[in-house]
N, C-alpha and C positions, 0 to 999 in steps of 0.2 A: 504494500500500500504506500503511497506515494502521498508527501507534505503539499509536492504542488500543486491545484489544480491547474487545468490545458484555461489556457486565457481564451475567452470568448469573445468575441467581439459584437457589441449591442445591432440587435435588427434596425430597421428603419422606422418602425416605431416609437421603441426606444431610444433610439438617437434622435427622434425629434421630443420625444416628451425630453429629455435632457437638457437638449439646445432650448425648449421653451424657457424650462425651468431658470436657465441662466440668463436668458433674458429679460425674463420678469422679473430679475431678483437685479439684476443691472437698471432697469430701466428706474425705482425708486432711487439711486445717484443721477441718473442724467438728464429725468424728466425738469426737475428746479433750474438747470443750464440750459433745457432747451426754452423754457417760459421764458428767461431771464433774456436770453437771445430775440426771441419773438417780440417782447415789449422793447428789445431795447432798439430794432431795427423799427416798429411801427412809433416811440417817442421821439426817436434822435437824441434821446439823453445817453450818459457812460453807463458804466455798471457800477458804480458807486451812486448814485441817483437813482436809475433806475429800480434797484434790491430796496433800498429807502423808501421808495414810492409804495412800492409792494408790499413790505413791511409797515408801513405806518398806516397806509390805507384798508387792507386786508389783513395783515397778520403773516404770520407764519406759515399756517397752513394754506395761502394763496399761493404757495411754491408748489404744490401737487394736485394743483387743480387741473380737471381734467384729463385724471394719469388713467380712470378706470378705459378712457378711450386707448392712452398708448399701451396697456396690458394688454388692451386687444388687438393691436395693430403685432407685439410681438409674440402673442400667442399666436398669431398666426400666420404668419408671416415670414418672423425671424425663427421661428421653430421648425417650418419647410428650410427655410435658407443653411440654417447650421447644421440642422439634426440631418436632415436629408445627403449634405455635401458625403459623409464615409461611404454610407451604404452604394451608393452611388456611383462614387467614385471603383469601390470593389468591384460592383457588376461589372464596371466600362474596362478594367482590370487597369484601370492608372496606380499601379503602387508609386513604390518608392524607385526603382528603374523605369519609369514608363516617360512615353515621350509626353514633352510639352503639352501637345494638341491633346491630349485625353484626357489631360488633368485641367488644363483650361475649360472641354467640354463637359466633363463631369459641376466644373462650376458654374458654367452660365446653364447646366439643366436645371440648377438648384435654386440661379436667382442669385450668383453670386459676383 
C-alpha cells in the first residue's frame, strides 16, 4: 500500500466551480477600485476627493454597492474563462511541449 495517492486532475466542472470560487472571493478587493475608478472618470475629481465624497456622502458600505451584480458577472463568466482554460487545454493536448497555436486556441475557446 502506497502513502501516495496518483494526482488527479479536476474535470471541467470542477475546474470551473474553482475558478468561480476564486473569483468571487477576488472580486470583494476589486469591486471598491472599480467604483472608485467609475466615479472618478464620471466626476473628474483625484482619488483622494473622490473616496471623500463617497465616504462622507454614503459611508463605507457605498464601496460594495452593486457587487451582488459583479458576483454575477464572475460567476459566470470568469468561472467559464479560468475553470474551463485546463480541461480544455488537455483535450486540445496543448501541454507543457505543445506548440504555441494550441495553447493560444485552447485560450481564446475559453474566453481568454
Amino acid at each position: 500500500m502506497s502513502l501516495t495517492a496518483e494526482k488527479k486532475s479536476p474535470g471541467l466542472l470542477e475546474s470551473m466551480a474553482m475558478g468561480g470560487s476564486a473569483a468571487l472571493f477576488a472580486v470583494n478587493f476589486t469591486h471598491p477600485i472599480e467604483l472608485v475608478k467609475t466615479r472618478m472618470q464620471v466626476s473628474g475629481q483625484g482619488i483622494g476627493q473622490t473616496c471623500s465624497a463617497v465616504m462622507s456622502s454614503e459611508g463605507v458600505g457605498a464601496f460594495w454597492k452593486g457587487i451582488v451584480f459583479a458576483y454575477g458577472r464572475e460567476a459566470s463568466y470568469t468561472s467559464i474563462k479560468l475553470g474551463a482554460y485546463a480541461p480544455v487545454r488537455d483535450a486540445l493536448g496543448a501541454g507543457k511541449d505543445a506548440p504555441f497555436y494550441l495553447k493560444f486556441l485552447a485560450g481564446a475557446i475559453t474566453g481568454g
